[in-house]
Each structure stands twice: as structure tokens, then as C-alpha cells.
C-alpha positions in Angstrom: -79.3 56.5 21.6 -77.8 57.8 18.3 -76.8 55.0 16.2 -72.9 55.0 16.3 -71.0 53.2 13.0 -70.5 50.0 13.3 -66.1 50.3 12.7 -65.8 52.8 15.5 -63.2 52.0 17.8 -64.0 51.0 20.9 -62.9 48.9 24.0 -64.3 46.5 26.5 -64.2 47.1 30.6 -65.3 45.2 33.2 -65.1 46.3 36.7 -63.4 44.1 39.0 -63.8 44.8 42.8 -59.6 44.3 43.7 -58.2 45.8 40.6 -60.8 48.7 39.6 -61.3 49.3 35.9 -60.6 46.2 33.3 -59.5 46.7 30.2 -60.8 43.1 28.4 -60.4 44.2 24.7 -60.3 46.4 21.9 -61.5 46.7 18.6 -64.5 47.8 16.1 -67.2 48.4 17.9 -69.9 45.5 16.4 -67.0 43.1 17.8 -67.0 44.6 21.0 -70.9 45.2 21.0 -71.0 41.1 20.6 -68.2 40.2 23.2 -70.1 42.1 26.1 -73.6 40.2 24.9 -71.5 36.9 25.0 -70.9 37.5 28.9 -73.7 35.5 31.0 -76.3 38.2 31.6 -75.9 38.2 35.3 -72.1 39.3 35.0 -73.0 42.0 32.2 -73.6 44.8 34.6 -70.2 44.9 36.0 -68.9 45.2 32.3 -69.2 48.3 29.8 -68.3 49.8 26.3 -66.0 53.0 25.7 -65.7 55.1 22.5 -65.1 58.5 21.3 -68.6 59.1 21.9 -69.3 57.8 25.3 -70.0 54.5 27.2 -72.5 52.1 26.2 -73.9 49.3 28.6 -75.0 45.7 27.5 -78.5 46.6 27.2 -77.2 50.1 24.9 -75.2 47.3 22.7 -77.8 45.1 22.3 -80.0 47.9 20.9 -77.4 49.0 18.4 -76.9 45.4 17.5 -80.5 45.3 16.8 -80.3 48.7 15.0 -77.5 47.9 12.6 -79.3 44.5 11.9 -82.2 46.0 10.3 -80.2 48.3 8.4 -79.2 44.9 6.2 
């Protein structure tokens, strides 16, 4: 996964089985990247990350988490 900047925009989905496609939030991506890894794992996969560059799952935004922390 290329390492996307951390102040991209992005926003927060979760799939929900009557209404379809979510929209939960929106904002810079490190906020978003944390919001998804705040959801109890179990109910993670039903939730993803959109941006200019393409969708990220939990397990995607933990690594760029982990990525941007060793940057620092």
C-alpha cells in the first residue's frame, strides 16, 4: 500500500444491511484512519475508508497508522 498523507480527505462508510452504503464521517484522513480502529473489531469489516485514491479497510488503516507513526 502506498503511504497516502496523513491531511487527505477522506470519509467513513459502514455498510448497513436496510439502508446500503453509510456515510458516518468526514474529515483528514489520520482522523478517519482512527475512527474506523475505534469500532469493536468484530463490526470493522462492515465499515471502510474512501479517498481520492481508493478505499482502505481497517486492517489498510491500521497499517498507515503504523506507517505514519514511525515517520515521527
Amino acid at each position: 500500500m502506498q503511504l497516502l498523507p496523513m491531511d487527505a480527505p477522506a470519509e467513513l462508510h459502514r455498510w448497513a444491511p436496510r439502508a446500503g452504503d453509510v456515510l458516518v464521517a468526514s474529515g483528514p484522513l489520520i482522523i478517519m484512519a482512527h475512527g474506523l480502529l475505534a469500532i469493536p473489531p468484530a463490526d470493522r469489516r462492515a465499515c471502510w475508508i474512501t479517498t481520492a485514491s481508493g478505499d482502505l479497510s481497517a486492517d489498510d488503516a491500521e497499517e498507515a497508522l503504523r506507517a505514519w507513526s514511525k515517520r515521527h
